[in-house]
C-alpha positions in Angstrom: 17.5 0.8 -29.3 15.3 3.3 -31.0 16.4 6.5 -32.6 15.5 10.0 -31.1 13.1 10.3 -33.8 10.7 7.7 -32.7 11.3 8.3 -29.4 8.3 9.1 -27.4 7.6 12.9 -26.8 8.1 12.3 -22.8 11.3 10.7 -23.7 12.5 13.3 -25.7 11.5 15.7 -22.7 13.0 14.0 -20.2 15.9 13.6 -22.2 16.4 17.2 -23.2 16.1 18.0 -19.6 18.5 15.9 -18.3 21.2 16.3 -20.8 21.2 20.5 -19.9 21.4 19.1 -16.3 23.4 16.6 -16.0 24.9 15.9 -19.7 23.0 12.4 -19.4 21.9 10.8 -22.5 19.7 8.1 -21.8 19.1 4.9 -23.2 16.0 3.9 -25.4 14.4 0.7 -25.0 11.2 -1.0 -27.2 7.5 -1.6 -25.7 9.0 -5.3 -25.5 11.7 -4.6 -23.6 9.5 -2.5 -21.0 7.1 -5.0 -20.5 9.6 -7.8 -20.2 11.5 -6.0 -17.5 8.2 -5.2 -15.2 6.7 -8.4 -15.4 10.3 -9.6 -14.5 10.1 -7.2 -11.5 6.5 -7.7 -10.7 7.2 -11.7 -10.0 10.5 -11.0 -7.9 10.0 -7.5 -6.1 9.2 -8.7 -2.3 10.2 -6.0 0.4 7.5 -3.4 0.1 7.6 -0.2 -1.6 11.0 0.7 -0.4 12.5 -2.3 -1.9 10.7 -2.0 -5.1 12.2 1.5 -5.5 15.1 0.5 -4.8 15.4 -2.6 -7.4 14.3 0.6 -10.2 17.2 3.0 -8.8 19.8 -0.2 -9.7 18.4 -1.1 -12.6 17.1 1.8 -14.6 19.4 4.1 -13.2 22.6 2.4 -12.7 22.3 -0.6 -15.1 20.1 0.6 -17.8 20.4 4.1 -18.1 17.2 4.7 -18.9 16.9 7.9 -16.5 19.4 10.0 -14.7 19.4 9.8 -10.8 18.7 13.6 -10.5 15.1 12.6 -12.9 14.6 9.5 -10.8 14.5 11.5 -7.6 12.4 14.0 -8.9 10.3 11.6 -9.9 10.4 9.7 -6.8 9.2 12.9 -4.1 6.7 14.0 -6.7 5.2 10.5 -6.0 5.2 11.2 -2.7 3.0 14.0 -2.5 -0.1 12.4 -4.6 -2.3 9.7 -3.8 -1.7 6.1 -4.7 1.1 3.0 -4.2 4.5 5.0 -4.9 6.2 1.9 -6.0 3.6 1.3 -9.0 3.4 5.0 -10.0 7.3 5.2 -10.2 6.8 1.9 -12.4 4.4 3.6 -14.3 6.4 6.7 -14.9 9.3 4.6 -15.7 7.4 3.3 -18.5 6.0 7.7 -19.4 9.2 8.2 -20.2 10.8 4.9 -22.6 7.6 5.3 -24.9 4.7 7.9 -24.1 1.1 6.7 -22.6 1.4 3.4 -24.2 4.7 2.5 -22.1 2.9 3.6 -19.1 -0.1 1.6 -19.8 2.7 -1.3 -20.6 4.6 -0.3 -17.7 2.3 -0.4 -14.8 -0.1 -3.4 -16.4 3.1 -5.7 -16.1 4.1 -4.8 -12.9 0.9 -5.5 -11.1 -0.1 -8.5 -13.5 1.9 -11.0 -11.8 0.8 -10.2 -8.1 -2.8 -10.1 -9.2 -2.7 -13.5 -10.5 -0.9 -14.5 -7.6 -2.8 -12.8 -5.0 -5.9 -14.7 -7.6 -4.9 -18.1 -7.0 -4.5 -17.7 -3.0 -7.9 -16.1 -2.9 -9.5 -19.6 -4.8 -7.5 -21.7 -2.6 -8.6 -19.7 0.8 -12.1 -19.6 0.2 -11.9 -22.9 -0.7 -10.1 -24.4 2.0 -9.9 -21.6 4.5 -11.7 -23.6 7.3 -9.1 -26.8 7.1 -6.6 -26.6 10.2 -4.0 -26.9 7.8 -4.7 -23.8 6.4 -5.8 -22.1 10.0 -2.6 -23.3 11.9 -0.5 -21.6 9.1 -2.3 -18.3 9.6 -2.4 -18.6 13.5 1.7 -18.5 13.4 1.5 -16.0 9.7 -1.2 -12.9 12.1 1.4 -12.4 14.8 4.0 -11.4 12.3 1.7 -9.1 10.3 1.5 -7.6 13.7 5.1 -7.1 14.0 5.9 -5.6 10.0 3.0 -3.5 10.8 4.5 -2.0 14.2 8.1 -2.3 11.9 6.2 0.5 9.2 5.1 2.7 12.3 8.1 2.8 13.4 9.9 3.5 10.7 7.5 6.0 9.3 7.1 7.7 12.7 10.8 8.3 12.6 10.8 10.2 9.3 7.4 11.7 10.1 6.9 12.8 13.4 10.8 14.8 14.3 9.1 17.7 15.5 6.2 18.2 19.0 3.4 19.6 16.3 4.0 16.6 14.2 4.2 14.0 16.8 0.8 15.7 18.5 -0.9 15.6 15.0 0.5 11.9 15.2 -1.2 11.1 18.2 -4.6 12.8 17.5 -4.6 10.5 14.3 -4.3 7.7 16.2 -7.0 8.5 18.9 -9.4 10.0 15.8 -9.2 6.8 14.2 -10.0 4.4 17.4 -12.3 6.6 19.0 -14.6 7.8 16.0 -15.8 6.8 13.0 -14.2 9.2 11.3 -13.6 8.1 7.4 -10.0 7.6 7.5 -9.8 9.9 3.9 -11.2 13.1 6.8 -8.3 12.2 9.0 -5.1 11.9 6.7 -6.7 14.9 4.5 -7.2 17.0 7.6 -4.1 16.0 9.0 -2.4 17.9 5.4 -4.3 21.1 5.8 -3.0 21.1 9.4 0.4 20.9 8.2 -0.2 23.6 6.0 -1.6 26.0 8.2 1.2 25.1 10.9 4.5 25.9 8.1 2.9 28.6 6.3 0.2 30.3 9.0 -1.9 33.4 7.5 0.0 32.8 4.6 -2.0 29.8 3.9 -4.9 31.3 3.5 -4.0 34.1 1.1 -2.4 31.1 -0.8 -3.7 31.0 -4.5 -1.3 27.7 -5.4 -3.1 25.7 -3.1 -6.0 23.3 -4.6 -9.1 22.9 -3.2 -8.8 18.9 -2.0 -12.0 17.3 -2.2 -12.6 14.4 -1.1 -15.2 11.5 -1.7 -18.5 11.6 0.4 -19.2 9.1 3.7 -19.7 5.8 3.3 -22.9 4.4 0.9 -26.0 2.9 3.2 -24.7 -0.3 4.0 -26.0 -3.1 2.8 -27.4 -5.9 4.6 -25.9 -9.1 3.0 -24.4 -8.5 -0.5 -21.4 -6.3 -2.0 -22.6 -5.0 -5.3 -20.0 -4.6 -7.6 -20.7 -1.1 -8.4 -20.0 -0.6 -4.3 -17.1 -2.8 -3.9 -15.8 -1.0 -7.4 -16.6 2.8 -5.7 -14.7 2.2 -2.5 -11.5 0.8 -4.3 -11.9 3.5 -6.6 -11.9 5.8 -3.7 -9.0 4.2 -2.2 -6.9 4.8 -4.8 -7.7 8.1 -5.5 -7.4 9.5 -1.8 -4.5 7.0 -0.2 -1.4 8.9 0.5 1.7 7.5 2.5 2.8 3.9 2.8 0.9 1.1 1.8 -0.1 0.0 5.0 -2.3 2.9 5.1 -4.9 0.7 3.2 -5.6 -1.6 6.5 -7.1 1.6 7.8 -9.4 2.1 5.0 -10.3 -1.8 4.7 -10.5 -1.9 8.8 -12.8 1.0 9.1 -15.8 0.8 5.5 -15.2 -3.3 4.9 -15.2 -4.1 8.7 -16.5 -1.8 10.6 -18.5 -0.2 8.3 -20.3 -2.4 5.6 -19.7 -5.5 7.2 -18.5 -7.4 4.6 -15.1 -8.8 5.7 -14.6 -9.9 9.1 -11.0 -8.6 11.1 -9.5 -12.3 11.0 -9.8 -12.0 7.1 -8.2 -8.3 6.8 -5.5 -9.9 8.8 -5.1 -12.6 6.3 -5.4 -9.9 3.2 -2.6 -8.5 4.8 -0.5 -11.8 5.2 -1.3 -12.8 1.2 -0.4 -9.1 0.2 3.3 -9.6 1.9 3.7 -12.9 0.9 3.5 -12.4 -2.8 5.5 -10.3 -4.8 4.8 -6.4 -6.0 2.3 -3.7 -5.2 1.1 -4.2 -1.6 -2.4 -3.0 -2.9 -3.4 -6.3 -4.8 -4.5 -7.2 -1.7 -7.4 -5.5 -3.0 -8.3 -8.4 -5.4 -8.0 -11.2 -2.2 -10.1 -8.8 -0.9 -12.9 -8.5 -3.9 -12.9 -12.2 -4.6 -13.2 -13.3 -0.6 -16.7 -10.9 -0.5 -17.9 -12.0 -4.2 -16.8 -15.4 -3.9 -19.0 -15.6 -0.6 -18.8 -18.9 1.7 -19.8 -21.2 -1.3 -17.1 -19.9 -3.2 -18.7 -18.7 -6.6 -15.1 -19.1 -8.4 -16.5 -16.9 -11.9 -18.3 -13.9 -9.0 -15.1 -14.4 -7.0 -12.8 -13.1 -9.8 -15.1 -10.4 -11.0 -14.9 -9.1 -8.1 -11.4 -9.2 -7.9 -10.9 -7.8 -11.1 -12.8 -4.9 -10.4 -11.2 -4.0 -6.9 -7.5 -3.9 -8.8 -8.8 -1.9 -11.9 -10.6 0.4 -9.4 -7.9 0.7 -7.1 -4.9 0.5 -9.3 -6.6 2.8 -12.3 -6.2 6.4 -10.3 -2.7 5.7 -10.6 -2.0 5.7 -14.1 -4.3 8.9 -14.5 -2.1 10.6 -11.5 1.0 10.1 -13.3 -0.1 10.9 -17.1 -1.2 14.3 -15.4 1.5 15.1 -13.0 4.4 13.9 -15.1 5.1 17.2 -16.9 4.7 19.2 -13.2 7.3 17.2 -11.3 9.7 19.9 -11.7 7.3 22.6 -10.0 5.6 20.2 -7.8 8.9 19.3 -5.9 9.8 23.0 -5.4 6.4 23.8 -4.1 6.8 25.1 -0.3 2.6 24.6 0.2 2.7 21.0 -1.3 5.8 19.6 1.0 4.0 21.2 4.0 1.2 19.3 3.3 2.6 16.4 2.9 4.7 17.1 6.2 0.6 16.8 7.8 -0.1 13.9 6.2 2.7 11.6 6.9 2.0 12.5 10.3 -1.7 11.8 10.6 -1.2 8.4 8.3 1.8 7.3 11.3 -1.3 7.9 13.9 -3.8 5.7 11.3 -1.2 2.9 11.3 -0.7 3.6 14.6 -4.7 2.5 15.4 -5.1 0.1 13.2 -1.8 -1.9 14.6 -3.4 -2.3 18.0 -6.5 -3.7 16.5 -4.5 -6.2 14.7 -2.6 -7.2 17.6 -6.0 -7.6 19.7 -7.0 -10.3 16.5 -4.1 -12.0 16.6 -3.2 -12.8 20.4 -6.5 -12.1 22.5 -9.5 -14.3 22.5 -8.6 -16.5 19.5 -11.2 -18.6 18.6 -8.3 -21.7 18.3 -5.6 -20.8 21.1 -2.9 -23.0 22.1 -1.7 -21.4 25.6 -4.5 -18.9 26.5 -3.8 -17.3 30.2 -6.9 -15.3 31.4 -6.4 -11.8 31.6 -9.0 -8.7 32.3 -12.1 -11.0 31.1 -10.1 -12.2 28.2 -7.8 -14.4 27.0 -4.1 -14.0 25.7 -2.5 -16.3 23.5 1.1 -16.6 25.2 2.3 -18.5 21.4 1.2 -16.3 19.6 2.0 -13.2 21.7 5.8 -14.2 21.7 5.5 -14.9 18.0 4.4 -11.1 17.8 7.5 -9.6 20.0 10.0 -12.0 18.6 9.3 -10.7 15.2 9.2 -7.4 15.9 12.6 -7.7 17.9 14.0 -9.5 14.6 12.4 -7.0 12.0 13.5 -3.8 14.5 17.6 -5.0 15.0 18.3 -7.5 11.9 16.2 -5.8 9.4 15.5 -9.4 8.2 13.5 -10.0 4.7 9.5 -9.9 5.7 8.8 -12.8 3.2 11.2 -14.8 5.2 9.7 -13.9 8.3 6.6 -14.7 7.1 7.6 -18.5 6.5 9.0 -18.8 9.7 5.2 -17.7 11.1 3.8 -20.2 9.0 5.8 -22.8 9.5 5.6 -22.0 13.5 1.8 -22.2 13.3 2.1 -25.3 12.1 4.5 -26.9 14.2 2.9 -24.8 17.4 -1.0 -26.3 16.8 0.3 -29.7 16.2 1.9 -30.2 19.5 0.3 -28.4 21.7 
């Protein structure tokens, strides 16, 4: 354990803080300790977000000691009001205040190095063999349950967000914005915060002077024909990590509506599978990123060297606003959580990203169980076709996730393992 006086000068102000709180003298541990912790955590945190936090709370808090539980909460709502994956900036912060910037560079590098090599090897292996029926009978029974922890996360989130009319109406127009318009999702959840604003605070809001001006990144780039150049692919991440606030799950928005809709470059049956390899492997749901990078680089003849380029840039861009949010915002947690303008708007966004998920949900559901290209049981309905396998796969799940609360990893094998069993006998 080191001493207090080469203890980091976040540690020491954390510390100071709590102990004329709460009397809480926390423990010290090495750079080696920190990184051998998080890349413990980073190979075994499945769950989401939620779960992640909640392995940190037992751990650092209980276990540990290395922060109180009043500095931990803090900690935790300040994340909540700033861009990014909460789980990896609470990592990251964890890290701020053992040993300085160089824990937090420790911190968050080990926590999302073991799900980016993961994520890695999945992407060579899909690209590779992608077109075997092996591999699409595992992903015709894997879609349906995306379908179903995705409608789990509205749910859930809806219930937190959406409690009062304005915020279940601001819910709703997020939803429609997003299917109806092309609309960069960024416009919709940003807008959705000013709203939120302007509905707790009224005139007040605009006589406000602790209210920054929220800027964010320009319309999509002319789309390219063919190729992702790096540079692009490395912009939009980079934009994605800066301007993502709100669950995780928000980033099938932003992948739906510039890589699908938008530049072309990933079809909707492969943002379904980026979905399915970001909950089957452990840590930060936003490695999906680097399937995503190496499954455009890599292209159908799978350039394995262009592949992980590009998946090494999507995580640094994506995962790199992060570390910058919490090396700035880590001495403002205190004021940031107090701040009356800041929790309105995040009141706003929460609900608009609910309506985003909200959209997005329905066209994953449409990928999954109508017109498959590879049905077992298709029944014509309206000019189209609905997978009747698949579609009870989808409710089943949902029924399981909704009343047993039942481990999506788990849930995710049972899919697989049901797409296998379902395509080989019928």
């Amino acid at each position: 354990m080191a001493s207090d006086s080469t203890a980091s000068p976040a540690a020491r102000t954390e510390a100071a803080a709590a102990s004329a709180s709460e009397e809480f003298t926390p423990a010290r541990a090495g750079l080696g300790e920190v990184a051998r912790y998080f890349v413990r955590l980073g190979f075994t945190a499945f769950g989401g977000p939620a779960a992640h936090v909640a392995m940190m709370e037992d751990d650092l808090v209980n276990r540990r000691r290395w922060i109180s539980r009043r500095q931990f909460m803090d900690t935790l709502a300040a994340t909540q009001l700033v861009p990014g994956p909460n789980s990896t900036e609470m990592a990251i912060h964890m890290g701020y205040v053992q040993r300085g910037v160089p824990g937090l560079i420790v911190a968050g590098a080990c926590f999302i190095g073991p799900a980016f090599l993961l994520v890695l090897l999945i992407s060579i292996g899909y690209v590779a063999y992608g077109t075997l029926p092996q591999v699409n009978a595992l992903f015709y029974g894997i879609q349906p349950v995306i379908v179903a922890i995705v409608i789990q996360a509205v749910y859930r989130l809806g219930a937190t967000a959406c409690r009062t009319l304005p915020m279940i109406i601001l819910a709703v127009v997020g939803t429609l914005l997003q299917l109806l318009t092309s609309l960069d999702t960024v416009l919709i959840i940003i807008g959705g915060g000013l709203v939120g604003v302007v509905l707790a605070l009224g005139p007040q809001f605009l006589r406000s002077t602790s209210l920054l001006l929220l800027l964010p990144f320009g319309g999509r780039l002319a789309q390219p024909e063919t190729e992702a150049p790096l540079w692009q692919l490395g912009l939009f991440f980079l934009k994605v990590g800066a301007t993502l606030m709100g669950s995780g799950y928000v980033l099938l928005s932003y992948l739906e509506t510039d890589l699908v809709r938008g530049y072309g470059w990933l079809t909707r049956p492969q943002l379904i599978d980026a979905i399915a390899v970001g909950q089957m492997t452990p840590g930060p749901v936003f490695t999906t990123a680097a399937f995503v990078g190496y499954v455009i680089e890599a292209g159908p003849d799978n350039n394995v060297l262009q592949g992980v380029l590009g998946a090494a840039v999507a995580a640094v861009a994506i995962f790199l606003p992060s570390f910058l949010i919490v090396l700035f915002m880590a001495p403002w947690i205190p004021r940031l959580r107090q701040s009356r303008v800041a929790g309105a708007f995040l009141d706003g966004v929460n609900a608009a990203v609910v309506g985003s998920i909200a959209a997005i949900t329905w066209t994953l559901f449409a990928t999954a169980v109508i017109s498959l290209a590879d049905p077992t049981v298709a029944v014509p309905i309206a000019g189209t076709t609905l997978d009747i396998p698949a579609l009870l796969l989808a409710v089943v799940a949902t029924f399981i996730l909704l009343r047993y609360k039942l481990n999506s990893t788990w849930l995710i094998g049972i899919g697989a393992v049901s797409g296998l069993l379902l395509q080989s006998l019928l």
